[in-house]
MDAnalysis code that builds the backbone (N, CA, C; Angstrom):
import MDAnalysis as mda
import numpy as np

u = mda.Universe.empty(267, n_residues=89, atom_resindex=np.repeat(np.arange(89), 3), trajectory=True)
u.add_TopologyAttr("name", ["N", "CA", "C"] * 89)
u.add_TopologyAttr("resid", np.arange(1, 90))
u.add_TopologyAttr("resname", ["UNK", "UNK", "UNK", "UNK", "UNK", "UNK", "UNK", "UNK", "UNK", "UNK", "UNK", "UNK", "UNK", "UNK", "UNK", "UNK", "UNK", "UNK", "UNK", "UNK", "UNK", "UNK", "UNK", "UNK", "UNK", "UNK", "UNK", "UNK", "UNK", "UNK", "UNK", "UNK", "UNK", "UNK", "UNK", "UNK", "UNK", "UNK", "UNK", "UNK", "UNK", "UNK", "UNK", "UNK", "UNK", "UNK", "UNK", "UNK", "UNK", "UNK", "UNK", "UNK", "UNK", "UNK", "UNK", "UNK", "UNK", "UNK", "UNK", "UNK", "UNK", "UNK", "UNK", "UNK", "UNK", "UNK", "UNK", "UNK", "UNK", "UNK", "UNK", "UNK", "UNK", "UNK", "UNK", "UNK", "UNK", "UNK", "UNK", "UNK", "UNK", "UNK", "UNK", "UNK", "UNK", "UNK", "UNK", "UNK", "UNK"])
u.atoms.positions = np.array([
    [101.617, 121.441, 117.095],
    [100.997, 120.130, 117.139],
    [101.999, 119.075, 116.682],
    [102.112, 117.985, 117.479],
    [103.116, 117.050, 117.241],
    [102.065, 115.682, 116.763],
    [101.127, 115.538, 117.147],
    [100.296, 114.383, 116.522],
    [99.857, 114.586, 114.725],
    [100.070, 113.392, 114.653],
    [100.062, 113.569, 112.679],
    [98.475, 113.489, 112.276],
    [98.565, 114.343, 110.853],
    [96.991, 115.007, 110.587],
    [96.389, 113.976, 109.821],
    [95.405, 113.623, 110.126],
    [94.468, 112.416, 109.831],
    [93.847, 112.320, 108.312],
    [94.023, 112.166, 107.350],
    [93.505, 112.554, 105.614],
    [92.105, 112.490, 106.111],
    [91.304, 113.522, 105.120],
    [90.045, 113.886, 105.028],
    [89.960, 112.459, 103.859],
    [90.550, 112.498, 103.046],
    [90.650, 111.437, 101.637],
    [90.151, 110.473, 101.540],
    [89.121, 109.877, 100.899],
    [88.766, 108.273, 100.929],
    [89.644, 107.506, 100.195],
    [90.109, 106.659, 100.504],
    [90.763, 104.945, 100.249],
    [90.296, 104.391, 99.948],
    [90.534, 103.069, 98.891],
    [90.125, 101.989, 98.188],
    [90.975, 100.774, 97.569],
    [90.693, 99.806, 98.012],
    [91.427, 98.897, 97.318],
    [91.105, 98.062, 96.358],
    [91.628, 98.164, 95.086],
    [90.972, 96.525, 94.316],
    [92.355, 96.608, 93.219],
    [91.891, 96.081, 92.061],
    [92.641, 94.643, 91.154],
    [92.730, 95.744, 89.819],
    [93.469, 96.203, 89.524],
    [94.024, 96.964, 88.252],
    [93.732, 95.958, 86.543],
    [92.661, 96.637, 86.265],
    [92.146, 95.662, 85.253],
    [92.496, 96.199, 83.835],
    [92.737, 97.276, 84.277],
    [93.295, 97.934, 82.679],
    [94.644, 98.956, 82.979],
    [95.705, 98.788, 81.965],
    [96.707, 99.418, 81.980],
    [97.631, 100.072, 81.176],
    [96.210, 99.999, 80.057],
    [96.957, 99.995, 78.570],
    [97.137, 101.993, 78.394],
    [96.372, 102.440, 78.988],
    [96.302, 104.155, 78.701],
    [97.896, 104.866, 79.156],
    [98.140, 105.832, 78.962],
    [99.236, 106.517, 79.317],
    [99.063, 107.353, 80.978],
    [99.782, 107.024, 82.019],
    [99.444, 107.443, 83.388],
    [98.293, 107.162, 84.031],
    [98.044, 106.093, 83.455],
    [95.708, 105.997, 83.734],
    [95.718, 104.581, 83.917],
    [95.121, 104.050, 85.356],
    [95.101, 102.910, 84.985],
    [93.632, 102.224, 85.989],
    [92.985, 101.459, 85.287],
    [91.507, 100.832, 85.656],
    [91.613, 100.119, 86.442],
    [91.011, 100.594, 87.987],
    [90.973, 99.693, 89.152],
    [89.371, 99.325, 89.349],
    [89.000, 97.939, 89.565],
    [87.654, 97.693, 89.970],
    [88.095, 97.423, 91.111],
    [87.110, 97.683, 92.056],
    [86.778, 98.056, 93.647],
    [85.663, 96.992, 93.930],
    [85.410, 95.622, 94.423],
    [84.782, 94.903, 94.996],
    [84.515, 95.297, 96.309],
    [83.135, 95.357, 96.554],
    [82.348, 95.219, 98.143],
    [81.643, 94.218, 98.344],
    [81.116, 93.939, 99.564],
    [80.404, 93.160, 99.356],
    [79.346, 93.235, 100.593],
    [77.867, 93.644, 100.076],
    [76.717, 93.955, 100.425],
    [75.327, 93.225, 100.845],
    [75.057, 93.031, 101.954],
    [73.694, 92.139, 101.903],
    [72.211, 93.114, 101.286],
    [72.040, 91.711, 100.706],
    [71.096, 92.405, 99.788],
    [69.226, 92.578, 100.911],
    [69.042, 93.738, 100.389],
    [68.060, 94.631, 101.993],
    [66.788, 93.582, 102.015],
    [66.506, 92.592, 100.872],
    [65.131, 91.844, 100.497],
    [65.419, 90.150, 101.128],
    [66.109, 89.647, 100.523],
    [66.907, 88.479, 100.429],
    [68.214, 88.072, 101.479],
    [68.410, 89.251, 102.128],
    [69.408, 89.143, 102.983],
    [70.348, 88.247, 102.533],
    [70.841, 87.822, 101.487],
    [72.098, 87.299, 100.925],
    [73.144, 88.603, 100.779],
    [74.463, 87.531, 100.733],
    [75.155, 88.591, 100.550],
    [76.070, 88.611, 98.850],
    [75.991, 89.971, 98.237],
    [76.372, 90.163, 97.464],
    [77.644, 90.776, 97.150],
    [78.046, 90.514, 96.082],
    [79.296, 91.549, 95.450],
    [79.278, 92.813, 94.401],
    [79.062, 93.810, 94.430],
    [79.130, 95.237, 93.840],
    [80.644, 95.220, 93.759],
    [80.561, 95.865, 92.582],
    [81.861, 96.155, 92.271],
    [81.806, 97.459, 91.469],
    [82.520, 98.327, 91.428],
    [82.827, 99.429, 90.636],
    [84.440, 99.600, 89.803],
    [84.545, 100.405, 89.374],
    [85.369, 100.929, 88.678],
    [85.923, 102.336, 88.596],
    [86.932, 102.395, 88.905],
    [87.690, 104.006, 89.007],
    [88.997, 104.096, 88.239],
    [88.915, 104.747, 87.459],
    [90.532, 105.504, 86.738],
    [91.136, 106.458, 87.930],
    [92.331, 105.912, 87.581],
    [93.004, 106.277, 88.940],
    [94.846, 106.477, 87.975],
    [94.986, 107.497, 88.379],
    [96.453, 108.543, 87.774],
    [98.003, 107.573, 88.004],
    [98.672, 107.273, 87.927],
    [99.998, 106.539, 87.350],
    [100.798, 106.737, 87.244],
    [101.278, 108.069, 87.785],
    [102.686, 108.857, 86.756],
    [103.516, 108.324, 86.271],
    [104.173, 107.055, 87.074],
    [105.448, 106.713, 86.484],
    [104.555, 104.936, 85.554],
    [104.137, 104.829, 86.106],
    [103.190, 103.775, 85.152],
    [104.115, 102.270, 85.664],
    [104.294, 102.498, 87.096],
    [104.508, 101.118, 87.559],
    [103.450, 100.108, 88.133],
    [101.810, 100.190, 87.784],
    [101.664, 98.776, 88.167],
    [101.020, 98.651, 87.106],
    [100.959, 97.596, 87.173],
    [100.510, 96.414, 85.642],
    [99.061, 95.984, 86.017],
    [98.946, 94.867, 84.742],
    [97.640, 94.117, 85.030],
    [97.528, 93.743, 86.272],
    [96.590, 92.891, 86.599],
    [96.557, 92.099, 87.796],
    [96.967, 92.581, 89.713],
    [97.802, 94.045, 89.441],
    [98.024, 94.172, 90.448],
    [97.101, 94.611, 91.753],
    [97.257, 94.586, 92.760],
    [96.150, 95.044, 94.032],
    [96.568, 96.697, 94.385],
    [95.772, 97.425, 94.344],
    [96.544, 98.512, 94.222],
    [95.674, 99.128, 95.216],
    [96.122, 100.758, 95.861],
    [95.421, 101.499, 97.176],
    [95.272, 102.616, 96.105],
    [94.072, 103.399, 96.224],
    [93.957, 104.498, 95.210],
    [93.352, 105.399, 96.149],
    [93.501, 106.778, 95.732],
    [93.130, 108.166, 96.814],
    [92.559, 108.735, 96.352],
    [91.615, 109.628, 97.120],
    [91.052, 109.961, 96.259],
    [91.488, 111.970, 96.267],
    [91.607, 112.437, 94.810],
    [92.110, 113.721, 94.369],
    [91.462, 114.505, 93.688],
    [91.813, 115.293, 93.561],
    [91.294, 116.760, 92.732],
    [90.597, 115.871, 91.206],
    [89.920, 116.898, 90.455],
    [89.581, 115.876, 89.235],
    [90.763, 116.227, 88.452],
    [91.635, 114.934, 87.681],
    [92.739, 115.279, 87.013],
    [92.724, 114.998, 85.547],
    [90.941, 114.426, 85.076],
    [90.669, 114.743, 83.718],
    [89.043, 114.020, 83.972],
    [88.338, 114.499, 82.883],
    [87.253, 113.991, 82.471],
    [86.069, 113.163, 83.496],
    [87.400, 111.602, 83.592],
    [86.723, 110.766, 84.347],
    [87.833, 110.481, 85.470],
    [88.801, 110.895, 85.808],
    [89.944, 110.639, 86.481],
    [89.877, 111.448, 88.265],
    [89.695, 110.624, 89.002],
    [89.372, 111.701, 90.396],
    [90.180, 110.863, 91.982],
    [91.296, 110.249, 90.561],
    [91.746, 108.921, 92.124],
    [93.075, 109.246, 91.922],
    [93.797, 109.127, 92.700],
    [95.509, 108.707, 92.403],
    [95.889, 107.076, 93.124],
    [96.655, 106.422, 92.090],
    [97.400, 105.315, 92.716],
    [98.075, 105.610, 93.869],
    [98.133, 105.175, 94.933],
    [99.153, 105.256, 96.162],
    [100.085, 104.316, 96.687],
    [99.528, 102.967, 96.746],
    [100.856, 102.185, 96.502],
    [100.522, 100.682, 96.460],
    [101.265, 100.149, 95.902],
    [100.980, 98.552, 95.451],
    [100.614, 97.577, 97.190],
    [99.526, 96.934, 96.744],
    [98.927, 96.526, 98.285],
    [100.113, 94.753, 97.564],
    [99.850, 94.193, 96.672],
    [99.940, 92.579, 96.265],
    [100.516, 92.694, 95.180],
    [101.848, 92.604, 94.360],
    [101.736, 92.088, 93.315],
    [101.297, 91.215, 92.303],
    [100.972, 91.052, 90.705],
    [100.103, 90.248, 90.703],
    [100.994, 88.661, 90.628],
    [100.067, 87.929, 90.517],
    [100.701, 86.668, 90.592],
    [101.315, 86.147, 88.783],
    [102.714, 85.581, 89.078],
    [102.789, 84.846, 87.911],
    [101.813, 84.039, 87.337],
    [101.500, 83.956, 85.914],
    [100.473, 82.554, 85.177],
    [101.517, 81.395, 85.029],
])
């Protein structure tokens, strides 16, 4: 087979809100959902610890996370690669 194999893996993108842990770093994941009553549309957001090894992105950054084996406790994502750096203040 010469055609490349398609990941079973789910993808996610959001905003690295915490970075203070060792290889671990807190991505919230914004969607955004119409609500089934009100038909407005809303924003859900979650949160995933997501693995770091070398511990290159920081606060603020936009990051792609995968999803992996469980690699502790609450940990079931890996970082994959910087979508945005964050912006200077």
């Amino acid at each position: 087979m010469t055609e490349a194999k398609t990941s079973l893996k789910r993808t996610l993108v959001g905003k690295v809100v915490s970075d203070k842990r060792a290889k671990t770093i807190t991505v919230l994941v914004e969607r955004r959902v119409k609500h089934p009553i009100y038909d407005k549309i809303v924003v859900k957001s979650s949160k995933y610890h997501a693995h770091d090894e070398n511990g290159e992105y920081k606060l603020g950054d936009t990051v792609e996370i995968t999803e992996s084996r469980p690699l502790s406790k609450t940990k079931n994502w890996v970082a994959t690669r910087l979508v945005q750096k964050a912006a200077l203040v």
